[in-house]
C-alpha positions in Angstrom: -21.3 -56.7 67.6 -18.0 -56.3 66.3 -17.8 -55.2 62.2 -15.6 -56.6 60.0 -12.8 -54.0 59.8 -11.3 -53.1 56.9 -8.5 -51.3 58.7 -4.7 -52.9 60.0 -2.7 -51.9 62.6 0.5 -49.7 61.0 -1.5 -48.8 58.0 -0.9 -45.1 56.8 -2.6 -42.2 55.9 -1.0 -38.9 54.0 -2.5 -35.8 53.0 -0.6 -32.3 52.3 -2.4 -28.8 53.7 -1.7 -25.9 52.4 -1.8 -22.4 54.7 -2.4 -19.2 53.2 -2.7 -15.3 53.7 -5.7 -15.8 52.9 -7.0 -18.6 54.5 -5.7 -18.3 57.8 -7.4 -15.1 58.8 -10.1 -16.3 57.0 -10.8 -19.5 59.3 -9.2 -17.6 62.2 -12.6 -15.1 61.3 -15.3 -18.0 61.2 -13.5 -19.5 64.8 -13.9 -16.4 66.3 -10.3 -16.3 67.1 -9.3 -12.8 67.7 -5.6 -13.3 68.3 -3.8 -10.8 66.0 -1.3 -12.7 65.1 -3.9 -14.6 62.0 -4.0 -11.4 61.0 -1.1 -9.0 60.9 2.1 -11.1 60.3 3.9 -11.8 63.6 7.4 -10.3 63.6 8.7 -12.9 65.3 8.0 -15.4 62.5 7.5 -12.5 59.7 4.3 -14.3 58.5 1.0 -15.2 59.8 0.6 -17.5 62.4 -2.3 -20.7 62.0 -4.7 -20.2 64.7 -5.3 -24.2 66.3 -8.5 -24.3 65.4 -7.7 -24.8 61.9 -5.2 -26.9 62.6 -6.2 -29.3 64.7 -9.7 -28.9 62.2 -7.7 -30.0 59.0 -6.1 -32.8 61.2 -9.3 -34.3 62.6 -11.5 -34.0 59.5 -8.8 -35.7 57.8 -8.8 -38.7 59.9 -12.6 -38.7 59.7 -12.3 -39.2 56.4 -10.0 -41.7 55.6 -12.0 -44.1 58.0 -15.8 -42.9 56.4 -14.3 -43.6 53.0 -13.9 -47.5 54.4 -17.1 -47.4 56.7 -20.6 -46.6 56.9 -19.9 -44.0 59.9 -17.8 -43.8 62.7 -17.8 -41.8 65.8 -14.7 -39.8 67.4 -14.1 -40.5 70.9 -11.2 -39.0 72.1 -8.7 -36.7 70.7 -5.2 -35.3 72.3 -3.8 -32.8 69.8 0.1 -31.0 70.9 0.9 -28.5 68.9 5.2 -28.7 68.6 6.1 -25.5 66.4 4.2 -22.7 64.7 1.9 -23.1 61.2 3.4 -20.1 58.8 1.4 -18.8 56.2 3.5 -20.2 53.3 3.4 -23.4 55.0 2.3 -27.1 53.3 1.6 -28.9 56.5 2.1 -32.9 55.8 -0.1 -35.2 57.8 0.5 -38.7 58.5 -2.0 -40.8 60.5 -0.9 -44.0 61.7 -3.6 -47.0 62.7 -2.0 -47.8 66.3 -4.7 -50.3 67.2 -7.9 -52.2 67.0 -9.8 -53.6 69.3 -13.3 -54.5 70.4 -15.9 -51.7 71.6 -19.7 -52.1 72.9 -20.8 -50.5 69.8 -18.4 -51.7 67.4 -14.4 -51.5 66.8 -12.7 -48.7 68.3 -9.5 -47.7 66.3 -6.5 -46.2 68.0 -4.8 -43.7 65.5 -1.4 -41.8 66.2 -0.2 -38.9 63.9 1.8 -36.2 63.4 1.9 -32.8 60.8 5.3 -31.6 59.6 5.9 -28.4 57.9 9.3 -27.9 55.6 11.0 -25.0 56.6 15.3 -23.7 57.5 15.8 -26.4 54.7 14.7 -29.2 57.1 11.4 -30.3 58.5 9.9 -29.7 61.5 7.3 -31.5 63.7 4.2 -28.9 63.9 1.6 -31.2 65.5 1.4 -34.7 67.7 -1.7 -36.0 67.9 -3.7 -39.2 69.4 -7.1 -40.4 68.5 -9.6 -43.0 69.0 -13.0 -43.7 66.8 -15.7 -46.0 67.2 -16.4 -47.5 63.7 -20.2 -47.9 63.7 -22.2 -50.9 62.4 -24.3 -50.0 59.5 
């Protein structure tokens, strides 16, 4: 059974993210992510570095919930997450995911989403994080 989806293809979705001091080695803590450089700022970059986990966490939850606020549930399938440049504490990272495609599934629709996280920094943006996802949107 196929639901009615109330989803089309190119339709957007934006959210900002904000990375602190404090959050990072926070959620670097819970992770279990013992790299130092969530904790002591790298001098390479001269701030803390965002461990992937929280990343790629913000990214996903994100595009979990701007398809549960449409639908009863919906299960992620696959997920392909590149990480492009480094999340600074300081950083607002700006997320952008793009409905790529719908199509029938055994259990549903599946939804193919495409989306990307810039961060503002040098006076010009800069592509942090590709990412590709599909989700099974689940009859109620």
């Amino acid at each position: 059974m196929t639901l009615s989806v109330p989803f089309s293809v190119g339709e957007v979705f934006e959210d900002d993210f904000a990375f602190t001091a404090e959050n990072i080695p926070a959620v670097a803590a819970l992770l279990g992510d013992p790299n130092p450089i969530h904790y002591t700022a790298d001098p390479q970059y001269g701030a803390l570095v965002a461990c992937g986990g929280q990343i790629t966490g913000l990214a996903m939850s994100f595009a979990a919930r701007s398809i549960t606020q449409r639908v009863p549930g919906a299960l992620g399938r696959t997920w392909n997450m590149r990480f492009r440049a480094p999340v600074l504490a300081g950083d607002t990272m700006h997320m952008i995911w793009r409905i790529a495609k719908i199509e029938p599934h055994r259990r549903g629709t599946l939804l193919h989403i495409e989306g990307a996280g810039t961060v503002r920094r040098g006076g010009g943006e800069i592509v942090a994080l590709t990412a590709e996802g599909t989700a099974v949107l689940l009859a109620p």
